[in-house]
C-alpha atoms as one frame of an Amber mdcrd trajectory, in Angstrom:
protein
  79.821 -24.243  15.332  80.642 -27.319  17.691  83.452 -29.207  17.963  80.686
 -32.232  17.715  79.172 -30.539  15.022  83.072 -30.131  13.011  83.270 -33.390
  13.807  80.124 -35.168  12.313  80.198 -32.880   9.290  83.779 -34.196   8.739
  83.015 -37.723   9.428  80.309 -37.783   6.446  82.275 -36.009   4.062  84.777
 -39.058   3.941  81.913 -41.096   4.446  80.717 -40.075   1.396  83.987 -39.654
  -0.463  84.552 -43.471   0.248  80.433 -43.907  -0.805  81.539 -42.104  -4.161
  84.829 -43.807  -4.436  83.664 -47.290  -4.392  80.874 -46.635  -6.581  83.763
 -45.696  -9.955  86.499 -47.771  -8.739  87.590 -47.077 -12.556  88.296 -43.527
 -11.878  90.000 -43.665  -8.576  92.434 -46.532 -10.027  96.125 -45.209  -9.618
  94.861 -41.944  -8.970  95.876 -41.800  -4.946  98.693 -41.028  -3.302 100.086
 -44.709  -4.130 101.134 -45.105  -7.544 102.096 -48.555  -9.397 104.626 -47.447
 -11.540 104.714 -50.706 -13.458 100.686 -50.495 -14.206 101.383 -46.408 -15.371
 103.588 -47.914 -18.027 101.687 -50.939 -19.315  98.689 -48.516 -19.757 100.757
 -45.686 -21.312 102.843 -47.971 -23.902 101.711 -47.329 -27.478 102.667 -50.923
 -28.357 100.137 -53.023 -29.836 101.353 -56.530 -28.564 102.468 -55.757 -24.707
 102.551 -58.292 -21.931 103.146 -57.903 -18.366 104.875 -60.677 -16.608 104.226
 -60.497 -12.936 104.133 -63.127  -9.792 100.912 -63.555  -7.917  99.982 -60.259
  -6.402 101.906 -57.866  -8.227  99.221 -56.748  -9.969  99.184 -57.905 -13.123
  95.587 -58.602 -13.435  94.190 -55.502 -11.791  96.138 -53.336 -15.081  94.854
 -56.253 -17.575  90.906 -55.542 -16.356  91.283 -51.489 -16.266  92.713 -51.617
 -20.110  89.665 -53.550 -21.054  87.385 -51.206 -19.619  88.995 -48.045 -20.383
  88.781 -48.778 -24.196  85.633 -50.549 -24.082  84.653 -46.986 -22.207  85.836
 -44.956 -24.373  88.049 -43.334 -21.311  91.099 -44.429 -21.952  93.665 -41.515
 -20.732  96.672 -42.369 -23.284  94.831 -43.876 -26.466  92.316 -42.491 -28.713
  88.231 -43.155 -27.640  86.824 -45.416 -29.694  83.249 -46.438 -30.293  81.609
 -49.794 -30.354  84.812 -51.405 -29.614  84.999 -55.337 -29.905  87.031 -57.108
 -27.307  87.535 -60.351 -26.249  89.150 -61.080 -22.355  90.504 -65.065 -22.622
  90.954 -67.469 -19.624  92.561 -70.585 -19.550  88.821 -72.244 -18.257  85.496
 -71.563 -17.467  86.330 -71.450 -14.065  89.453 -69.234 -13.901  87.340 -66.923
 -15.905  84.813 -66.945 -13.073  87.030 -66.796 -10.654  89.550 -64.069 -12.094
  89.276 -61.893 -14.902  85.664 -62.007 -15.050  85.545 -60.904 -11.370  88.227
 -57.940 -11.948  85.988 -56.881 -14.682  83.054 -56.939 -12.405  84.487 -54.742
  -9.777  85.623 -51.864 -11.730  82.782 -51.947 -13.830  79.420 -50.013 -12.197
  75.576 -52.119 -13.026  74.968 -48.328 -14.463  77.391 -48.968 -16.968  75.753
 -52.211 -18.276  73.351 -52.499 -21.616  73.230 -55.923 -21.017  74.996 -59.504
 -19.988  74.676 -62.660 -21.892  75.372 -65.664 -19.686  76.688 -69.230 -20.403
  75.508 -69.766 -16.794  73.565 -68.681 -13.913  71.552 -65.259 -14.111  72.359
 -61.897 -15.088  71.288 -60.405 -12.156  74.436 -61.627  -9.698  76.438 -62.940
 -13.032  79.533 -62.776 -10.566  78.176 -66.283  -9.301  77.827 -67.581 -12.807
  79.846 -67.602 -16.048  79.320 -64.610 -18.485  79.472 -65.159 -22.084  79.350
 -61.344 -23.101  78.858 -57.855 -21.392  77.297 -55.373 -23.375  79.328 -51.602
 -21.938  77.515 -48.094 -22.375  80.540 -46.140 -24.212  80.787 -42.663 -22.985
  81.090 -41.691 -26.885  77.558 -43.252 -27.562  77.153 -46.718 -28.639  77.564
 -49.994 -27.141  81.074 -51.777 -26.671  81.181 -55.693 -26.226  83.462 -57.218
 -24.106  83.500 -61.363 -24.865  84.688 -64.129 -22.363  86.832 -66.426 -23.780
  88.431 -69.677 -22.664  91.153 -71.855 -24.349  89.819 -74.978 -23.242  87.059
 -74.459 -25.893  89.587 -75.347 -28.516  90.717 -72.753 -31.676  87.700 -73.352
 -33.593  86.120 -71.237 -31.243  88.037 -68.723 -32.196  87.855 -67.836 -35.613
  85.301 -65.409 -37.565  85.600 -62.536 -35.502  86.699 -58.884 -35.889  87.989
 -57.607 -32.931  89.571 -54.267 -31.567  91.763 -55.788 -28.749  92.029 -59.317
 -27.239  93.442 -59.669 -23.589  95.063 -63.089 -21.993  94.651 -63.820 -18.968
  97.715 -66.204 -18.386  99.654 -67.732 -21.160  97.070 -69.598 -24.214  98.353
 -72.193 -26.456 100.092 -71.136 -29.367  97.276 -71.947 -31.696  95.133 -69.870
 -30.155  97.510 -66.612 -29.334  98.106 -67.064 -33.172  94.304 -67.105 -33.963
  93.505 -64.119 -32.192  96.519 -62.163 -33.572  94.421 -63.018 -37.339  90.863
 -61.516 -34.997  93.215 -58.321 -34.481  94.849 -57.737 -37.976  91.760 -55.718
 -39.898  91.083 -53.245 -37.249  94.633 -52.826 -36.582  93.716 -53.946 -32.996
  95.621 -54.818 -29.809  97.300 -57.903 -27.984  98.099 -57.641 -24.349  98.425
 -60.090 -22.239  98.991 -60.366 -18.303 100.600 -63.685 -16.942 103.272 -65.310
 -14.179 105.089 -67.451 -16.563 104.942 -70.802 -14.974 105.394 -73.115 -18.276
 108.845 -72.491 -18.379 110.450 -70.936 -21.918 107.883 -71.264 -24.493 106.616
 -69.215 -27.309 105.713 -66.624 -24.969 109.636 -66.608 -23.843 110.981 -66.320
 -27.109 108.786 -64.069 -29.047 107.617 -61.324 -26.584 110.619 -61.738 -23.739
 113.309 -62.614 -26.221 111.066 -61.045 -29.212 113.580 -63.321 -31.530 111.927
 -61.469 -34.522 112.166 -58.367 -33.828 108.489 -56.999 -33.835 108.673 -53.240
 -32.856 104.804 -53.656 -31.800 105.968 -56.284 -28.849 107.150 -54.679 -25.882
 106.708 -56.053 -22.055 107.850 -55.277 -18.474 108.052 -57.311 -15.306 106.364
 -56.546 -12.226 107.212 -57.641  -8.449 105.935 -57.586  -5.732 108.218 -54.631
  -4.658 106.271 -53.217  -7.375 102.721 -53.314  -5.887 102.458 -50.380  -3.479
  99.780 -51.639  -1.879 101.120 -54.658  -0.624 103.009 -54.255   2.786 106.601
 -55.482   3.321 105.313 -57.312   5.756 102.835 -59.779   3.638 105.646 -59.700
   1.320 108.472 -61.287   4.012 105.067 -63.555   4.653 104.375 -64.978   1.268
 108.146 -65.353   1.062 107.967 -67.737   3.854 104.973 -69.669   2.438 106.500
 -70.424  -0.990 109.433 -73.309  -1.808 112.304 -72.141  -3.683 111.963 -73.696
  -6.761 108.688 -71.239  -7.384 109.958 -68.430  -5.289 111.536 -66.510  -8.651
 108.474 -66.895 -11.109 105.263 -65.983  -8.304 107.583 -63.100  -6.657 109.452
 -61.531  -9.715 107.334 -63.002 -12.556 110.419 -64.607 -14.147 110.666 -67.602
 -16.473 110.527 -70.913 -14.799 111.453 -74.533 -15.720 107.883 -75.982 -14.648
 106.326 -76.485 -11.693 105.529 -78.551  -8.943 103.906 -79.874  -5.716 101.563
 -77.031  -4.393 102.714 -78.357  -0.980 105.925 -79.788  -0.639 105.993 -79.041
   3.101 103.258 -82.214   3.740 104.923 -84.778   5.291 103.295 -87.325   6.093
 105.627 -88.830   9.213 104.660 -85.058  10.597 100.864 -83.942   9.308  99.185
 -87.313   9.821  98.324 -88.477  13.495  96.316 -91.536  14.625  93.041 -90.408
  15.880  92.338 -89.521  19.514  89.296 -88.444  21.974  88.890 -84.528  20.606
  87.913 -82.374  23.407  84.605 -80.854  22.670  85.770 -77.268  23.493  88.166
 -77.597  20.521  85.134 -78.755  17.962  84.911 -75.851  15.271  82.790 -76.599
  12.212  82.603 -78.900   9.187  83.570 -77.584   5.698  81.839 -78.940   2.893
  83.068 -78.931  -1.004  79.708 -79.716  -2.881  79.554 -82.462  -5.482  77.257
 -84.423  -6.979  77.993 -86.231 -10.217  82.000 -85.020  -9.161  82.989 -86.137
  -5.219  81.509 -84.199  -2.628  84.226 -83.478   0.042  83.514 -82.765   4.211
  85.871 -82.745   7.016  85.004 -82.132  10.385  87.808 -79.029  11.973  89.017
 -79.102  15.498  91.264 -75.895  16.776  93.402 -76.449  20.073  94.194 -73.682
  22.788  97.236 -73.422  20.914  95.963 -72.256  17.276  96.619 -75.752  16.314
  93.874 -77.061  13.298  92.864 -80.838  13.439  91.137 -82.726  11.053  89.271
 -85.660  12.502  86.626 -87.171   9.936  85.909 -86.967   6.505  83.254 -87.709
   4.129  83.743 -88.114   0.535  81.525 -89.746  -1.948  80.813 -89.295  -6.292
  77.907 -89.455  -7.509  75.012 -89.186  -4.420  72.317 -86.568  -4.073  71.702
 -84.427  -1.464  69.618 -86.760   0.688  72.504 -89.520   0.528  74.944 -86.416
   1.785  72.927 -84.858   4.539  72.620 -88.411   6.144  76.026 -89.182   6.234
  77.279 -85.810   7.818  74.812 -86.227  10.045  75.432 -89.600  11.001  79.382
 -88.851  11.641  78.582 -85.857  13.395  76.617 -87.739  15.692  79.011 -90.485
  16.156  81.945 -87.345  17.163  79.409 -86.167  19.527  79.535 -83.066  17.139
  78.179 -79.250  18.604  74.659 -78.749  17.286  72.116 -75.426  17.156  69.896
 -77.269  19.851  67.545 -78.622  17.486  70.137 -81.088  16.631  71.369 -79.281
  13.126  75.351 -78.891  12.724  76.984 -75.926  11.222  79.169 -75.968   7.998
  80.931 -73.829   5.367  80.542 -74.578   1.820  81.349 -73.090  -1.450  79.610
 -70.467  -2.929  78.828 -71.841  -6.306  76.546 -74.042  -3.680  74.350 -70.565
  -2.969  73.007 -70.075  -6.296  69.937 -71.175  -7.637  69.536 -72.678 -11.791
  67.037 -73.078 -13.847  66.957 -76.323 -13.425  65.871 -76.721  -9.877  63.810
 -73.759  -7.900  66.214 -74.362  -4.426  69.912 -74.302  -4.445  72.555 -76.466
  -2.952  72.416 -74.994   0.341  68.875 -74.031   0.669  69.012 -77.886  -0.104
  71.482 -78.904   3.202  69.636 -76.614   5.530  66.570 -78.305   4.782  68.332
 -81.078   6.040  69.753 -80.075   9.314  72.922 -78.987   7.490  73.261 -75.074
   8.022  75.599 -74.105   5.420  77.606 -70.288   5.235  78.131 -69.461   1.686
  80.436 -66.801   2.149  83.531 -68.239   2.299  86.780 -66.503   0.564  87.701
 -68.333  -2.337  90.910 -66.764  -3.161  93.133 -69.428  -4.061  96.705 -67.897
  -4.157  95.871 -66.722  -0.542  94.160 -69.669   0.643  97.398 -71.515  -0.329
  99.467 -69.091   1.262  97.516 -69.697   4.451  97.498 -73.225   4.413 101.113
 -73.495   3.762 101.980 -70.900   6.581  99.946 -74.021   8.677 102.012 -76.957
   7.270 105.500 -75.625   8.654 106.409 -72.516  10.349 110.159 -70.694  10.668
 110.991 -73.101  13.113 109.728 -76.246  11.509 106.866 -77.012  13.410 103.624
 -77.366  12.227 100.054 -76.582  13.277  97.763 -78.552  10.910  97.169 -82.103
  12.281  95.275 -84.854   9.826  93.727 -87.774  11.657  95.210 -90.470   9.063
  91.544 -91.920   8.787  90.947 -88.899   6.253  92.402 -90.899   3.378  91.558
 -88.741   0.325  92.332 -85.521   1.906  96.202 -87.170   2.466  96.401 -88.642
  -1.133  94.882 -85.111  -2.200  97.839 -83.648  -0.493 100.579 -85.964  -1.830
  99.249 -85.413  -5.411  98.104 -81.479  -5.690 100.547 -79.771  -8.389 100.772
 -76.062  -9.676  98.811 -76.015 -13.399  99.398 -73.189 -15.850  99.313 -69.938
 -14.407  98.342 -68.582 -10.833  95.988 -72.142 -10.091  96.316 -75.581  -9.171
  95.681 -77.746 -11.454  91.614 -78.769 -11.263  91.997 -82.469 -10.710  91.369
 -84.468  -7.289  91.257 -81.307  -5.115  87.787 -81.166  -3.413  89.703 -81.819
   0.039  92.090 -79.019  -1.068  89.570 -76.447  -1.718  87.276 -77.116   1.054
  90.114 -77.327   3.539  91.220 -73.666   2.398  87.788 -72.394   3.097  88.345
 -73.419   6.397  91.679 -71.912   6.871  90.696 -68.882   5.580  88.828 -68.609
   8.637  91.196 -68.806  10.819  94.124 -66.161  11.732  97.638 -66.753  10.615
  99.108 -69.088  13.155 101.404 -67.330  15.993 105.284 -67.797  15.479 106.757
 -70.198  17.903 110.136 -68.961  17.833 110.214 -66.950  20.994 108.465 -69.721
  22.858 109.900 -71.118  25.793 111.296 -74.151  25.373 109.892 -75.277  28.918
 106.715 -74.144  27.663 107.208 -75.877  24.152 107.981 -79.301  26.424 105.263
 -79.151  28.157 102.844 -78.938  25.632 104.337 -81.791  23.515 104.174 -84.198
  26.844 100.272 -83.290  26.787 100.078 -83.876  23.611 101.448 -87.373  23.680
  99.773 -88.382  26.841  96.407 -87.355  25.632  96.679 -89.482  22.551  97.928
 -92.672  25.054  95.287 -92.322  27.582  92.996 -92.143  24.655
């Protein structure tokens, strides 16, 4: 046989190893050459209240979705297979559900495995872009397991009346409703496990599972780093440890018990971030990036990038309660009056969240079929992941050496108040109030490569580009 022969027959083997792979996530979870210890023991614990404390990225959530889905399967490598289990996964909202446990689910969890999905909101066919109410599992056993989505912010009554093998949290819940669902538990002897970085400082949580001040022998929990996560490199470890202040450092790193939490960005300062405006140079024009809105404000700024990496943010739009029509104008009119890059038949480019892709019952077109149609051309896929995107923007607002690279032209009023005013809510998000600037700015910055360190830079060099800097902004 051929060396070229060996060598194509080799290449799609692992081609389809990695085909294979992919297509039962589930069983090639922990099953590699890198092991996370701290998951191993959460799954193998016999407990049947067990919580995993863990910062952002330890993976925390990752165990909390394979537990579901291994009982729901009937697979579960350390507990007796069950049919027709009952389970319940609870979010804090709607939204984090969408955006986090609901996803997890989603990936380890094949469309061959599905009976059905009920949904509270878009369509079953791509429920990843809507919210799911209830996922009907093929258990390997026969039968059909349900797996329920849950949020607090539906209040307790929401709650009750249900019979349930195992409940999971996804983040800390009020007391009222942890204590509900222990009730949904109690006649099939079910389970409580929860997965959380404990950002409310000592509550319930603290004393009866970390302190467990009543001695429960069902309650048993572990802690989980990011040392713990081997697939997370040292060196995006020293780089989140960079991003983050202090005062968070202990709870989204180790997963320990905080006193509360604070400004998402305490490195904003204003006397450094916000410049008066200046003549752009077209060459450094990017693209605009849009958080929709229409009842709620709909957010735009228009994103420069210098030669040096540097990001600048030169015009905004932001307006409640306008259609589409009222929108389209006004980018277009301020992209005109920037002199603003354009396809050649005079439409501009923009990113724009996701959510804005999908189509409703209620109208035939979605949000950004909607733009394009008027000379907005809108890119869907943007990377949503907020942990990271805050990471990224952070690593913007001040490197090691103090400087920054994200400039804000101080005629973009709400994205500065947005900034001054954007706090840390329970568990790994913000908190969802006044941050349409905030999110649309990190789908932006997700774009763009971490900014280079400016350490080693020559302080002739470093000069010179300051002088150029403040000349351009005289002469202009």
């Amino acid at each position: 046989m051929e060396k070229n022969e060996i060598i194509e027959r080799l290449a799609k083997i692992e081609a389809e190893l990695k085909r294979r792979k992919n297509a039962d996530l589930l069983s090639a979870y922990n099953s590699g050459k890198k092991i996370h210890k701290k998951q191993m023991a959460f799954h193998k614990c016999k407990k049947r209240n067990r919580w995993v404390f863990g910062g952002n990225r330890s993976g925390k959530t990752e165990c909390g979705a394979v537990e579901c889905l291994w009982i729901l399967r009937g697979v579960h490598p350390y507990r007796k297979a069950r049919q027709n289990v009952f389970g319940w996964a609870v979010s804090l909202s709607q939204q984090v559900q969408r955006d986090v446990a609901q996803a997890k689910i989603l990936k380890y969890l094949p469309k061959s495995w599905i009976a059905d999905i009920v949904m509270i909101s878009g369509k079953k066919d791509s429920p990843e872009s809507g919210v799911i109410d209830l996922i009907k599992i093929k258990n390997v056993l026969g039968g059909i397991s349900t797996l329920g989505f849950k949020s607090c912010d539906q209040g307790r009554e929401k709650f009750q009346g249900s019979s349930l093998d195992f409940v999971w949290f996804d983040e800390e819940p009020p007391r009222e409703i942890y204590e509900e669902c222990l009730l949904r538990v109690m006649d099939r002897r079910g389970d409580i496990f929860g997965t959380m970085t404990p950002l409310k400082g000592r509550t319930f949580i603290y004393d009866e599972i970390y302190l467990n001040r009543k001695n429960n022998p069902e309650v048993w929990c572990e802690f989980m780093a990011w040392e713990d996560n081997p697939y997370l490199s040292k060196k995006e470890i020293k780089y989140l440890e960079n991003c983050l202040d202090g005062s968070v450092l202990d709870s989204r790193k180790f997963g320990k018990f905080s006193q509360g939490s604070g400004l998402v960005y305490p490195e904003f300062d204003e006397s450094v971030h916000v410049i008066e405006p200046f003549a752009v140079p077209h060459e450094w024009q990017d693209v605009i990036s849009i958080d929709p809105g229409l009842n709620n404000p709909l957010s735009a700024h228009w994103y420069c990038v210098d030669w040096d990496g540097n990001i600048y943010v030169v015009a905004e739009h932001f307006a409640a309660g306008k259609d589409v029509d009222f929108h389209a104008a006004a980018i277009r009119s301020i992209s005109s009056k920037l002199g603003w890059k354009t396809d050649g038949k005079g439409r501009v480019s923009a990113l724009i969240d996701s959510a804005a892709g999908q189509r409703t019952l209620a109208c035939q077109k979605s949000v950004a079929e909607l733009f394009s149609e008027r000379g907005i051309l809108v890119n869907a896929k943007v990377n949503k992941d907020v942990f990271a995107g805050i990471s990224r923007v952070k690593s913007f607002l001040k490197r090691n050496n103090g400087e920054g690279n994200l400039y804000i032209f101080s005629n973009c009023t709400n994205m500065i108040a947005e900034f001054k005013g954007y706090f840390w809510a329970d568990g790994d998000s913000p908190v969802k109030r006044d941050d349409h600037c905030m999110d649309e700015l990190r789908y932006f910055v997700m774009t763009r490569p971490q900014p280079p360190e400016k350490e080693n830079t020559s302080p002739v060099l470093t000069d010179k580009m300051k002088r150029i800097r403040r000349l351009k902004r005289r002469t202009n």
